[in-house]
PyMOL Python script that loads the backbone (N, CA, C, O; Angstrom):
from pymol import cmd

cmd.read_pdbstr("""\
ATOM      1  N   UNK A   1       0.836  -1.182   0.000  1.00  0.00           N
ATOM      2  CA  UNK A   1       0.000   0.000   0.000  1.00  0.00           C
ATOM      3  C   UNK A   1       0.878   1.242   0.000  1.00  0.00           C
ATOM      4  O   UNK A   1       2.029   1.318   0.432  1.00  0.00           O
ATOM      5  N   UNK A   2       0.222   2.107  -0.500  1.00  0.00           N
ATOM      6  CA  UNK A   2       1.248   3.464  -0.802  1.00  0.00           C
ATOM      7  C   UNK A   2       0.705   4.201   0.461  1.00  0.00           C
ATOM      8  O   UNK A   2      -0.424   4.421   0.900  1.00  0.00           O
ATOM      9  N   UNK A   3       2.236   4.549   0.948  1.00  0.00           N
ATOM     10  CA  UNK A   3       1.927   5.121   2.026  1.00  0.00           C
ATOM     11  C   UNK A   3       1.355   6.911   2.072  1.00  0.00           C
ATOM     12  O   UNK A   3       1.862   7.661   1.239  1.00  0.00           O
ATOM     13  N   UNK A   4       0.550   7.360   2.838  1.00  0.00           N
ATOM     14  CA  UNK A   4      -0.213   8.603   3.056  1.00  0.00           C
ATOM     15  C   UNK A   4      -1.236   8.326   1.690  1.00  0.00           C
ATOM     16  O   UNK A   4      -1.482   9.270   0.940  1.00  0.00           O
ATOM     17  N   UNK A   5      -1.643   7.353   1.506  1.00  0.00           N
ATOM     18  CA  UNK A   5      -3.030   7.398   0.248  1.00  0.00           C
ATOM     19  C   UNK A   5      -4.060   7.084   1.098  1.00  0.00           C
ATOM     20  O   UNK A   5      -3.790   6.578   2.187  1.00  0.00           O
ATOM     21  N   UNK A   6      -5.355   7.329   0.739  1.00  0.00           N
ATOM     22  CA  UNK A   6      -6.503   6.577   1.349  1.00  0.00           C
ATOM     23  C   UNK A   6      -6.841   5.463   0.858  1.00  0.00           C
ATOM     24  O   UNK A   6      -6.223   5.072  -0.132  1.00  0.00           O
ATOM     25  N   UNK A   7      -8.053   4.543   1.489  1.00  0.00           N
ATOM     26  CA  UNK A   7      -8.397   3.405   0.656  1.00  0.00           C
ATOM     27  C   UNK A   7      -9.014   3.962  -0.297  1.00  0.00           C
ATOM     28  O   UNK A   7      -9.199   3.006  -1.050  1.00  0.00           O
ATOM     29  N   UNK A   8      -9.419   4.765  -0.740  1.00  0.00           N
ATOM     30  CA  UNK A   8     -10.645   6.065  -1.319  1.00  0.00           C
ATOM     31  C   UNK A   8      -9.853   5.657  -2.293  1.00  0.00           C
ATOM     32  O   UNK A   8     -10.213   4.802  -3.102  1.00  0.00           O
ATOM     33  N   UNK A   9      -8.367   6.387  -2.322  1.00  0.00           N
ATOM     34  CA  UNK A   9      -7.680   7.266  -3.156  1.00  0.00           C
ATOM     35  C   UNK A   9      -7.201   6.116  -4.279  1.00  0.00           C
ATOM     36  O   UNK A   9      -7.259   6.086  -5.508  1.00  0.00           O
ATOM     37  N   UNK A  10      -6.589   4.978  -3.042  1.00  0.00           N
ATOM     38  CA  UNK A  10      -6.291   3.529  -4.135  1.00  0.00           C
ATOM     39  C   UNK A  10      -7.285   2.878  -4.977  1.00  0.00           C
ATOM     40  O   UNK A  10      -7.133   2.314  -6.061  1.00  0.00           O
ATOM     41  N   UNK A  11      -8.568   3.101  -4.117  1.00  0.00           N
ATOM     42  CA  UNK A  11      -9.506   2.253  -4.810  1.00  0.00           C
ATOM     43  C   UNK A  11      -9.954   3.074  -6.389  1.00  0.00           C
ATOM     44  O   UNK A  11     -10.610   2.533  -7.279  1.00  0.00           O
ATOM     45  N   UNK A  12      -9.529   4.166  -6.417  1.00  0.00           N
ATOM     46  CA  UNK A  12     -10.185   5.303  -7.708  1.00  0.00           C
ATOM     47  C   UNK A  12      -8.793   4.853  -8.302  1.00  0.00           C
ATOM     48  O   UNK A  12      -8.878   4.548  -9.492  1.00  0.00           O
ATOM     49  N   UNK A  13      -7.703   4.755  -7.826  1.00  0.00           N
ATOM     50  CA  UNK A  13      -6.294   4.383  -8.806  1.00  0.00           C
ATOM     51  C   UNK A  13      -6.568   3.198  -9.863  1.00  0.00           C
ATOM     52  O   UNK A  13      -6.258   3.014 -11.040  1.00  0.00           O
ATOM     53  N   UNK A  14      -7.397   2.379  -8.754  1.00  0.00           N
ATOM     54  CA  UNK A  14      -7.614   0.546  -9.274  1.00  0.00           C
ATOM     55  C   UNK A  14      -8.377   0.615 -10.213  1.00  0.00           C
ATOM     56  O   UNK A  14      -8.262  -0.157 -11.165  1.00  0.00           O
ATOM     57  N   UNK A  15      -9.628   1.852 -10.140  1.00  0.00           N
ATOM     58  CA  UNK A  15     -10.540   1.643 -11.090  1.00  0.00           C
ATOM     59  C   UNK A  15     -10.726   2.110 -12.506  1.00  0.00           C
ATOM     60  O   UNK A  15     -11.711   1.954 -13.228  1.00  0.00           O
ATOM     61  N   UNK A  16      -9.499   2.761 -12.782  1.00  0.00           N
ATOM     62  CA  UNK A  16      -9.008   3.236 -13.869  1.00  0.00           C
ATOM     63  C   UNK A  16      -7.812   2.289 -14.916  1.00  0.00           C
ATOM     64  O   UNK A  16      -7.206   2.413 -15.980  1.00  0.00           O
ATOM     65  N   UNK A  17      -7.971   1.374 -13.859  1.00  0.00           N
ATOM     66  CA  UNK A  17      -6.562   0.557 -14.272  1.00  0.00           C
ATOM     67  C   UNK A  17      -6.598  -0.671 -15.541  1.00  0.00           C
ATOM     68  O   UNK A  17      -6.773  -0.142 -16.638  1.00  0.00           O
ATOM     69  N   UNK A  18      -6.483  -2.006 -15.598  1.00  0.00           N
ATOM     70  CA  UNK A  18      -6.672  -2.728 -17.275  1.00  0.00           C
ATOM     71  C   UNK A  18      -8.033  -2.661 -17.624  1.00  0.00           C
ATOM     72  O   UNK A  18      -8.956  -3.115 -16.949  1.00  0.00           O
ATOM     73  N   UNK A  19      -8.156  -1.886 -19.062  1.00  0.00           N
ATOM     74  CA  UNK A  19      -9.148  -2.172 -19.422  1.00  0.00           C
ATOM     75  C   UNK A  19      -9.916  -3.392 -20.448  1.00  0.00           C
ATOM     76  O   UNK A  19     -10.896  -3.371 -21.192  1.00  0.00           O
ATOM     77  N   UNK A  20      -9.005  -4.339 -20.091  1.00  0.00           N
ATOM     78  CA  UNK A  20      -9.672  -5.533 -20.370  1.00  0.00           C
ATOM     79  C   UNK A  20     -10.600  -6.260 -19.322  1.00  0.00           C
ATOM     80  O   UNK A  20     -11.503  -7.047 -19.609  1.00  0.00           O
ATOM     81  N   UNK A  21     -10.143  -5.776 -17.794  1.00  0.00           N
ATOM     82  CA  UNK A  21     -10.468  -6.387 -16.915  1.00  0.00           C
ATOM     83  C   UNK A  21     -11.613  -6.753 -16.721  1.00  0.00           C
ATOM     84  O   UNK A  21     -12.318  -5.827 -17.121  1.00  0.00           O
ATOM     85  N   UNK A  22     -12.162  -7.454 -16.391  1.00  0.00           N
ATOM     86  CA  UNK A  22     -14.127  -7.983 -16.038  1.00  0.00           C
ATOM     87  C   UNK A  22     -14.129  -7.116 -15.028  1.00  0.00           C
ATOM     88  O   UNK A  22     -13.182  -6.862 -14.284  1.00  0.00           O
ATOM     89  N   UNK A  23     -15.605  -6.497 -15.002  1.00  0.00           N
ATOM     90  CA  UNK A  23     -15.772  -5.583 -14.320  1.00  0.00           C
ATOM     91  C   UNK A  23     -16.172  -6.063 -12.794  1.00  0.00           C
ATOM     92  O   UNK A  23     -16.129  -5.308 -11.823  1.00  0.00           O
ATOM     93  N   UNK A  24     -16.607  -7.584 -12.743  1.00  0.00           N
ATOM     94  CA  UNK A  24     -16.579  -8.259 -10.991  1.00  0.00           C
ATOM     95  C   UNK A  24     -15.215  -8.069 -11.075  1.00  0.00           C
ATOM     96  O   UNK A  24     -14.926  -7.251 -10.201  1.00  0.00           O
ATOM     97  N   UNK A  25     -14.210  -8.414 -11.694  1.00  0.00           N
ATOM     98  CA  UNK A  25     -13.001  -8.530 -11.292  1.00  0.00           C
ATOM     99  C   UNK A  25     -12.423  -7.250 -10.465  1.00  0.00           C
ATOM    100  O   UNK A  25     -11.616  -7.239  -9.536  1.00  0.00           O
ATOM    101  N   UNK A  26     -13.111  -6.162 -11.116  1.00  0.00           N
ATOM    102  CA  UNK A  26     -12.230  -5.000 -10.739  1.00  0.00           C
ATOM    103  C   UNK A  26     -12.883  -4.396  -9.691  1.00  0.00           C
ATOM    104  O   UNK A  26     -12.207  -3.733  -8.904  1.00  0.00           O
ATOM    105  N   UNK A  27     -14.402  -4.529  -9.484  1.00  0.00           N
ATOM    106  CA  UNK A  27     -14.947  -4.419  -8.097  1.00  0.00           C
ATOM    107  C   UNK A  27     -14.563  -5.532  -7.139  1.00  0.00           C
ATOM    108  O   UNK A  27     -14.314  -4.998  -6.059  1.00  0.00           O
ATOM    109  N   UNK A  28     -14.400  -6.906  -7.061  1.00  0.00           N
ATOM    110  CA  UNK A  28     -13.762  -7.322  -5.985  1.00  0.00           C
ATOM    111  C   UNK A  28     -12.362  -6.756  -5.676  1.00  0.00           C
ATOM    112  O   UNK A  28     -12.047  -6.504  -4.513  1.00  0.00           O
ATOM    113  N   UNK A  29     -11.428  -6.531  -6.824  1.00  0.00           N
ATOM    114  CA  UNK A  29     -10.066  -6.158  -6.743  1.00  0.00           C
ATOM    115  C   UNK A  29      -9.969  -4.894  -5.890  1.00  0.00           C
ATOM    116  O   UNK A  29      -9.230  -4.805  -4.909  1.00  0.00           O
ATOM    117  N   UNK A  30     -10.831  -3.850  -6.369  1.00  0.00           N
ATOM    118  CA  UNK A  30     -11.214  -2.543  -5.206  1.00  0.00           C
ATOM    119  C   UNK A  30     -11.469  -2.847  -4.034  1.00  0.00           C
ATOM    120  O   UNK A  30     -10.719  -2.405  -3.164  1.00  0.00           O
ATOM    121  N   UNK A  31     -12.478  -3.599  -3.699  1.00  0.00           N
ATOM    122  CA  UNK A  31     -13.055  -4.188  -2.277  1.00  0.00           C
ATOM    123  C   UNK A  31     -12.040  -4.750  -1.773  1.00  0.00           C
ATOM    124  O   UNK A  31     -12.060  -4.701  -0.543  1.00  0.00           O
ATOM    125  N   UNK A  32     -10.846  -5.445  -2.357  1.00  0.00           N
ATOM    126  CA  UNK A  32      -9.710  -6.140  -1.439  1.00  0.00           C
ATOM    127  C   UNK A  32      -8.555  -5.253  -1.222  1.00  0.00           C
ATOM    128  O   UNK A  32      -7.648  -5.446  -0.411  1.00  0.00           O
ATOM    129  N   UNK A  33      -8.666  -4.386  -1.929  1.00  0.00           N
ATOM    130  CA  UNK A  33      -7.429  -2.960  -1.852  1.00  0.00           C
ATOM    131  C   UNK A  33      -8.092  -2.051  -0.766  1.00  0.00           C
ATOM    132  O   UNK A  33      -7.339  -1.701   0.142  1.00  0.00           O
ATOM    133  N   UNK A  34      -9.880  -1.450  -0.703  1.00  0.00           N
ATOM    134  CA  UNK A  34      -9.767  -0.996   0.616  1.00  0.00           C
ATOM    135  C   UNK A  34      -9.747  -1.583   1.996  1.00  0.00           C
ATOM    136  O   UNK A  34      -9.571  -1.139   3.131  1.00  0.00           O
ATOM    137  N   UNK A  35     -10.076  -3.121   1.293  1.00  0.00           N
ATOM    138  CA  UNK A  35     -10.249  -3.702   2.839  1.00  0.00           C
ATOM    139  C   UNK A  35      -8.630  -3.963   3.145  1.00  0.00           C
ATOM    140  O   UNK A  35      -8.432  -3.948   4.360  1.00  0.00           O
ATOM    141  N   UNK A  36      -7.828  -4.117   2.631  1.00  0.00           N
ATOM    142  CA  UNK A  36      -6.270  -3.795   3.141  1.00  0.00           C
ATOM    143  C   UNK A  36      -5.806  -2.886   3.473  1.00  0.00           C
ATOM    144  O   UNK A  36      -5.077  -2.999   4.458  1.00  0.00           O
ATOM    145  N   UNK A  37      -5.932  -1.781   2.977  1.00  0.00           N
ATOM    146  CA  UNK A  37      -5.577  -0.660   3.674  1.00  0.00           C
ATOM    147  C   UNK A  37      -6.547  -0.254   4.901  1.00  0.00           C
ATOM    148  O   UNK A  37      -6.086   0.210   5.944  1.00  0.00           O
ATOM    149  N   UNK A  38      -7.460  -0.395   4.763  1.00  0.00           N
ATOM    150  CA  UNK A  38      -7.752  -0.380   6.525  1.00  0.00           C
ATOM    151  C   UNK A  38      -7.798  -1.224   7.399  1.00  0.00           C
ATOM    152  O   UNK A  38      -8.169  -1.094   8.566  1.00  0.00           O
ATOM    153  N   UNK A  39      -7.246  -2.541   6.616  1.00  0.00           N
ATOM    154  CA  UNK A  39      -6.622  -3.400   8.255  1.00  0.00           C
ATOM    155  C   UNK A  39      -4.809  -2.809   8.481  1.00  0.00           C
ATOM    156  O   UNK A  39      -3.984  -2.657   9.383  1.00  0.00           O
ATOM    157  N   UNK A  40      -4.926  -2.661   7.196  1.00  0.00           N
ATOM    158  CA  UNK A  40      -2.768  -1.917   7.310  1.00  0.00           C
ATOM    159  C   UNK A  40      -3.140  -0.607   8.281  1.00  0.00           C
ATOM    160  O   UNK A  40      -2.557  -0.666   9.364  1.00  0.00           O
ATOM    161  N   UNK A  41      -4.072   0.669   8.088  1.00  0.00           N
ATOM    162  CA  UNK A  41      -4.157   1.593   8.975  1.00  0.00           C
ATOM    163  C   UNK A  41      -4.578   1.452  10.747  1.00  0.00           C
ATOM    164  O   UNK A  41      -4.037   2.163  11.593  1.00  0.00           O
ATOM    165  N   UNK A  42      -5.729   0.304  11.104  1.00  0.00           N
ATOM    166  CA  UNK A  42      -5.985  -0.108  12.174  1.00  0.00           C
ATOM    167  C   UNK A  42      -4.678  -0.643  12.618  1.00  0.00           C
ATOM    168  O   UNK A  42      -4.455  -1.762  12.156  1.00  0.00           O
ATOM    169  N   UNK A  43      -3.799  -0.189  13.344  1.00  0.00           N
ATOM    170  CA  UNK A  43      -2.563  -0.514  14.112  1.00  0.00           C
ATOM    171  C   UNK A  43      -3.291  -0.471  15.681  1.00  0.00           C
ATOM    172  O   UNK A  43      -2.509  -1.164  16.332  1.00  0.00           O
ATOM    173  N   UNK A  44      -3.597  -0.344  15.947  1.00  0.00           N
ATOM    174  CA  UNK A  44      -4.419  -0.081  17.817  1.00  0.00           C
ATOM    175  C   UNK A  44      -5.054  -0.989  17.836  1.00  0.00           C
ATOM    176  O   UNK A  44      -5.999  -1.163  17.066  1.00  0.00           O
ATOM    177  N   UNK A  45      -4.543  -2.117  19.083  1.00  0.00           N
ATOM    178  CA  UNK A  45      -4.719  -2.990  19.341  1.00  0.00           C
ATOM    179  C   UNK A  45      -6.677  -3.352  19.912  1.00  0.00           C
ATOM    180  O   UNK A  45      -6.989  -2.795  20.964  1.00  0.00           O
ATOM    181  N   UNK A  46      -7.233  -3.779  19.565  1.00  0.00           N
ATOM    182  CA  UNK A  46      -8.877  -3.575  20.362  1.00  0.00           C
ATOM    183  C   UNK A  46      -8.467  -3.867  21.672  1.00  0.00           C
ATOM    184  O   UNK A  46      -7.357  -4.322  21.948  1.00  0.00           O
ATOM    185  N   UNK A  47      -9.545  -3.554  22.660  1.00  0.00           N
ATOM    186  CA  UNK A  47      -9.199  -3.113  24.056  1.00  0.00           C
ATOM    187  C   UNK A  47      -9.103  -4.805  24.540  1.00  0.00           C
ATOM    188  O   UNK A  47      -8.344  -5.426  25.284  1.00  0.00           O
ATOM    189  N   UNK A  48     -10.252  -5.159  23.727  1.00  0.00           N
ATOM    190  CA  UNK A  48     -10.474  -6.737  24.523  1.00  0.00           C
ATOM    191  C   UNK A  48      -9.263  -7.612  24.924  1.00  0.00           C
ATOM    192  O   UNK A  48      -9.011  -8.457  25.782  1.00  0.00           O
ATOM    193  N   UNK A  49      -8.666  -7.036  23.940  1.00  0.00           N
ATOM    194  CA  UNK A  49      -7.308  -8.391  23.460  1.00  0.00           C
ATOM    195  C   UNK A  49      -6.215  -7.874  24.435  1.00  0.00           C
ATOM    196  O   UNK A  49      -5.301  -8.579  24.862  1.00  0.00           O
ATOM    197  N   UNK A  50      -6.452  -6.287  24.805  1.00  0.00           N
ATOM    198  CA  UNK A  50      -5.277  -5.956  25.618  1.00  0.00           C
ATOM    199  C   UNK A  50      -5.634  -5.946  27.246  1.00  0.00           C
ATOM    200  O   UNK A  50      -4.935  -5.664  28.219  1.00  0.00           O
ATOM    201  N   UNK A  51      -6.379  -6.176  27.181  1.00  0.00           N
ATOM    202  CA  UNK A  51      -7.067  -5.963  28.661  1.00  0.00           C
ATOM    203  C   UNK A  51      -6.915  -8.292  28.822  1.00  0.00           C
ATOM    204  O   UNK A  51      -7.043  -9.147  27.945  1.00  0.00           O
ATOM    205  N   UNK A  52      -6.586  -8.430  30.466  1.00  0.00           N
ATOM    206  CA  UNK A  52      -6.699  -9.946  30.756  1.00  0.00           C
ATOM    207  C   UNK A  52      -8.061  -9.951  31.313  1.00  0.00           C
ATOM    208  O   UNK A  52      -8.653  -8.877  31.421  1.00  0.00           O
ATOM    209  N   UNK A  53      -8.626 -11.069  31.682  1.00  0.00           N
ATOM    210  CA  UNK A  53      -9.734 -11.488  32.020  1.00  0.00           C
ATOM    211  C   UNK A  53      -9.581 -11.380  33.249  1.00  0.00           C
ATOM    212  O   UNK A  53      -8.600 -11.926  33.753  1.00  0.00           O
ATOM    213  N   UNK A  54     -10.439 -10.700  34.011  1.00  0.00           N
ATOM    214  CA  UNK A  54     -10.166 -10.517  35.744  1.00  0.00           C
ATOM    215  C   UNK A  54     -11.457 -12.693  36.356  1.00  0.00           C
ATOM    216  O   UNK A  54     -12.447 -13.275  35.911  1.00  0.00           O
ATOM    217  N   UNK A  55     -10.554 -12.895  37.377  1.00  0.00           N
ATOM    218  CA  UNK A  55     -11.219 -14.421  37.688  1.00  0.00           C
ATOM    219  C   UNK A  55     -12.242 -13.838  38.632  1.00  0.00           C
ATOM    220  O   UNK A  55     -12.084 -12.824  39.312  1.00  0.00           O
ATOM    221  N   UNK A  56     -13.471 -14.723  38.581  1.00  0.00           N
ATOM    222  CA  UNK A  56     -14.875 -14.591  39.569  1.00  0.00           C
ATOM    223  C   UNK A  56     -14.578 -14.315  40.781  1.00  0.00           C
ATOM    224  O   UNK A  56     -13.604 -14.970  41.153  1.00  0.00           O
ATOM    225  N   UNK A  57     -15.107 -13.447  41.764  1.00  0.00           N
ATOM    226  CA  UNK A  57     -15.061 -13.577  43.348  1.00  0.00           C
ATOM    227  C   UNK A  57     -15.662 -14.397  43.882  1.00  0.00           C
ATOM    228  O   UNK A  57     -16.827 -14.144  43.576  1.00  0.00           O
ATOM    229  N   UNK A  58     -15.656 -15.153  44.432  1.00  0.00           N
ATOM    230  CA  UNK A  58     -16.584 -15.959  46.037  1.00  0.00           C
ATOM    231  C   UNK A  58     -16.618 -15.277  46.824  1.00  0.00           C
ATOM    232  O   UNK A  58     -15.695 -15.209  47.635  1.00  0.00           O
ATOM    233  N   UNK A  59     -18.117 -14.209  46.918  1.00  0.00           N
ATOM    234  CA  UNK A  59     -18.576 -13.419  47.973  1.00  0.00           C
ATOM    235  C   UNK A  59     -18.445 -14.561  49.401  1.00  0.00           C
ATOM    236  O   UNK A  59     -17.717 -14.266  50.349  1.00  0.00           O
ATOM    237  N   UNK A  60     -19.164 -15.720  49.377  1.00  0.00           N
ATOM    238  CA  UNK A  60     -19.244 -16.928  50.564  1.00  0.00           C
ATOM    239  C   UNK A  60     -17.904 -16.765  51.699  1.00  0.00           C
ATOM    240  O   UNK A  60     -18.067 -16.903  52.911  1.00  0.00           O
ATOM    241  N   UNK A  61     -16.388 -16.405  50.972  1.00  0.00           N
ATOM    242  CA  UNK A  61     -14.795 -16.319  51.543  1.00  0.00           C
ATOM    243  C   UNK A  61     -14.394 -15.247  51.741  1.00  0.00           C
ATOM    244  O   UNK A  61     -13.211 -15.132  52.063  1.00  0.00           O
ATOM    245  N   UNK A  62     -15.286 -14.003  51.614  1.00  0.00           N
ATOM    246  CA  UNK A  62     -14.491 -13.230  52.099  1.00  0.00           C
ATOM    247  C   UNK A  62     -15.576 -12.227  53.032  1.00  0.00           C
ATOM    248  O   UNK A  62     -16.768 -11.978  52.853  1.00  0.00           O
ATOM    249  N   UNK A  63     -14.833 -11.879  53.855  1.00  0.00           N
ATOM    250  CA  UNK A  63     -15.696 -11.308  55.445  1.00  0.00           C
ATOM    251  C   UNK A  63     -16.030  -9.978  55.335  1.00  0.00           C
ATOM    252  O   UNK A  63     -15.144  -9.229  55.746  1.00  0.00           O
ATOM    253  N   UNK A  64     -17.321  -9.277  54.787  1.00  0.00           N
ATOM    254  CA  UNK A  64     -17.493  -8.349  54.925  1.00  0.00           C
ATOM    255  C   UNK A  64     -17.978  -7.806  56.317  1.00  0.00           C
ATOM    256  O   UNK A  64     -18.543  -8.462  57.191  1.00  0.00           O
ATOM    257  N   UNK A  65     -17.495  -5.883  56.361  1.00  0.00           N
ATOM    258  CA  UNK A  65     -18.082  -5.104  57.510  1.00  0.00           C
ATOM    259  C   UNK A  65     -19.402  -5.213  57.627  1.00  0.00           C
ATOM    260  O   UNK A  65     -20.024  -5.390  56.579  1.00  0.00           O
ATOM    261  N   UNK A  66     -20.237  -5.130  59.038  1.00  0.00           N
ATOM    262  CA  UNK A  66     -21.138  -5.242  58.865  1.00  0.00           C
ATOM    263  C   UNK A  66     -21.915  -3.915  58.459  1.00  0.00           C
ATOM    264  O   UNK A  66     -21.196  -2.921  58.556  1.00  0.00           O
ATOM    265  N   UNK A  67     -22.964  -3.709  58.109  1.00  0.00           N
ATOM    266  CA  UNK A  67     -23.407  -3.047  56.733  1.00  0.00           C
ATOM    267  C   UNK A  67     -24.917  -2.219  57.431  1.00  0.00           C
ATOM    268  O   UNK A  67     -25.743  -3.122  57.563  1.00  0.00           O
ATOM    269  N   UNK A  68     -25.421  -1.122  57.815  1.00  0.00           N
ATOM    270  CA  UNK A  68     -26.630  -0.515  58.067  1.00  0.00           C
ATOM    271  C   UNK A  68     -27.217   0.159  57.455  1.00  0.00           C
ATOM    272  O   UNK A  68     -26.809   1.307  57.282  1.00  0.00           O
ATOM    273  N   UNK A  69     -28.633  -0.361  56.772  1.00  0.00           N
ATOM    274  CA  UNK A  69     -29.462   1.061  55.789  1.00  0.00           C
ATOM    275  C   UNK A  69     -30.094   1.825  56.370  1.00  0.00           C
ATOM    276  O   UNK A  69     -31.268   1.943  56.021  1.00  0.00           O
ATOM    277  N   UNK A  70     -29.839   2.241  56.932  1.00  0.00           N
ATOM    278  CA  UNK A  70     -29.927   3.741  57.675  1.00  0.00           C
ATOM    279  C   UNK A  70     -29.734   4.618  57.652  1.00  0.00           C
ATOM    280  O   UNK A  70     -29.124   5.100  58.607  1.00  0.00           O
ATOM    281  N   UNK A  71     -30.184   5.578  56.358  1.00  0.00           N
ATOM    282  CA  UNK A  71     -28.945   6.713  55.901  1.00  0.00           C
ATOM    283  C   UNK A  71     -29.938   8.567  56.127  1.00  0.00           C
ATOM    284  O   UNK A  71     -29.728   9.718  55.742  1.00  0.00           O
ATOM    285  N   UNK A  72     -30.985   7.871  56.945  1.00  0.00           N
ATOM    286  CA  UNK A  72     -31.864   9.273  56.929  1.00  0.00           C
ATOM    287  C   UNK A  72     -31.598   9.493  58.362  1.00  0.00           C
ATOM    288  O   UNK A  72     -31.701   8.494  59.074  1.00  0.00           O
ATOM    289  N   UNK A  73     -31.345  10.369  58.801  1.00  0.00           N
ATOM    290  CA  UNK A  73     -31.651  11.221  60.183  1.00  0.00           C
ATOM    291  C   UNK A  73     -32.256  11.894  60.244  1.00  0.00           C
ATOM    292  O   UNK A  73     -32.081  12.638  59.279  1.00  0.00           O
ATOM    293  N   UNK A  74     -33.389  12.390  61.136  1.00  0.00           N
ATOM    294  CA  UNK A  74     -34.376  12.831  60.758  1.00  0.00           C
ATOM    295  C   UNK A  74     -33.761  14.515  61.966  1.00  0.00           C
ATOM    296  O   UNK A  74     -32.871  14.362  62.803  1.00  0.00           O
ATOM    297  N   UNK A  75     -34.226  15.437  61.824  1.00  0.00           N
ATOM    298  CA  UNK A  75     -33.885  16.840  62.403  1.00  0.00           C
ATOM    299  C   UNK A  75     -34.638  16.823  63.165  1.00  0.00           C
ATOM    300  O   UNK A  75     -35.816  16.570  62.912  1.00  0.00           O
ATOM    301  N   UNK A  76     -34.061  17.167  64.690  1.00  0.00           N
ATOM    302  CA  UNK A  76     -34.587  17.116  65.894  1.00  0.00           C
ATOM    303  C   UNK A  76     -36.089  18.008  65.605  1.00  0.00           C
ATOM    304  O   UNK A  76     -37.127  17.490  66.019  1.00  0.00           O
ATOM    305  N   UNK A  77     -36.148  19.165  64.988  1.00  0.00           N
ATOM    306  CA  UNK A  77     -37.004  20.088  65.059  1.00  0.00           C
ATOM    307  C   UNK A  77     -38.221  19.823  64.166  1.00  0.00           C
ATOM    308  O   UNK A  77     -39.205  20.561  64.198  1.00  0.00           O
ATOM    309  N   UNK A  78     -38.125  18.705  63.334  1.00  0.00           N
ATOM    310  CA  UNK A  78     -39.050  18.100  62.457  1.00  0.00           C
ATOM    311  C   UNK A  78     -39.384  16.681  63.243  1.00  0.00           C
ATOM    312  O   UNK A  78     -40.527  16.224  63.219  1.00  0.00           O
ATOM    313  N   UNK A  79     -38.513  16.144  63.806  1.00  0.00           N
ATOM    314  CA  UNK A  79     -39.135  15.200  64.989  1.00  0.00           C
ATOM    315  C   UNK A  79     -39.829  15.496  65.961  1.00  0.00           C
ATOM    316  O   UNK A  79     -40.518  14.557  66.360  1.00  0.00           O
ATOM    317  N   UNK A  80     -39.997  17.059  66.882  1.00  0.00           N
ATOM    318  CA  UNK A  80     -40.950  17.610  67.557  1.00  0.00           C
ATOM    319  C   UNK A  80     -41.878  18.243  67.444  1.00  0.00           C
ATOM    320  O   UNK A  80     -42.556  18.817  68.295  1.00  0.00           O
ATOM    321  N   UNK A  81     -42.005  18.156  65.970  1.00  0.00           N
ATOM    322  CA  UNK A  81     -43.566  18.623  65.409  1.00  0.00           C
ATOM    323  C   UNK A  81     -44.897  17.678  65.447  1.00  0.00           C
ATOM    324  O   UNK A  81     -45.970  18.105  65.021  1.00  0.00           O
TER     325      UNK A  81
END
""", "prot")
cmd.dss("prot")
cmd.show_as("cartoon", "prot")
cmd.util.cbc("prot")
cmd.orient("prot")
């Protein structure tokens, strides 16, 4: 692939190119010139592949604090109404 071209730019190069060619020929031949240049430009790895798989917890083994839903206090002055 020529470097700083688009797939755009190659694929309009390709389509000007033998004119004997069958014309499926020269639309798959385009379709395989942009689909190369944008797997040649995708260099950045996908996250999935770079990231490891974290392993399951067993809540059952490990000792949690104990825990109160209790999160309203109510204002003395609205409690003596």
């Amino acid at each position: 692939a020529a470097q700083g071209k688009s797939a755009a730019d190659m694929a309009a190069d390709m389509a000007f190119g033998d004119e004997d060619a069958d014309s499926d020929d020269e639309v798959y031949g385009t379709a395989k010139a942009i689909r190369d240049a944008e797997k040649a430009a995708n260099v950045v790895p996908s996250l999935k592949s770079a990231m490891e798989e974290l392993s399951g917890v067993d809540h059952s083994k490990i000792e949690y604090n104990t825990f109160v839903k209790c999160f309203y206090e109510e204002d003395p002055e609205i409690f003596a109404m």
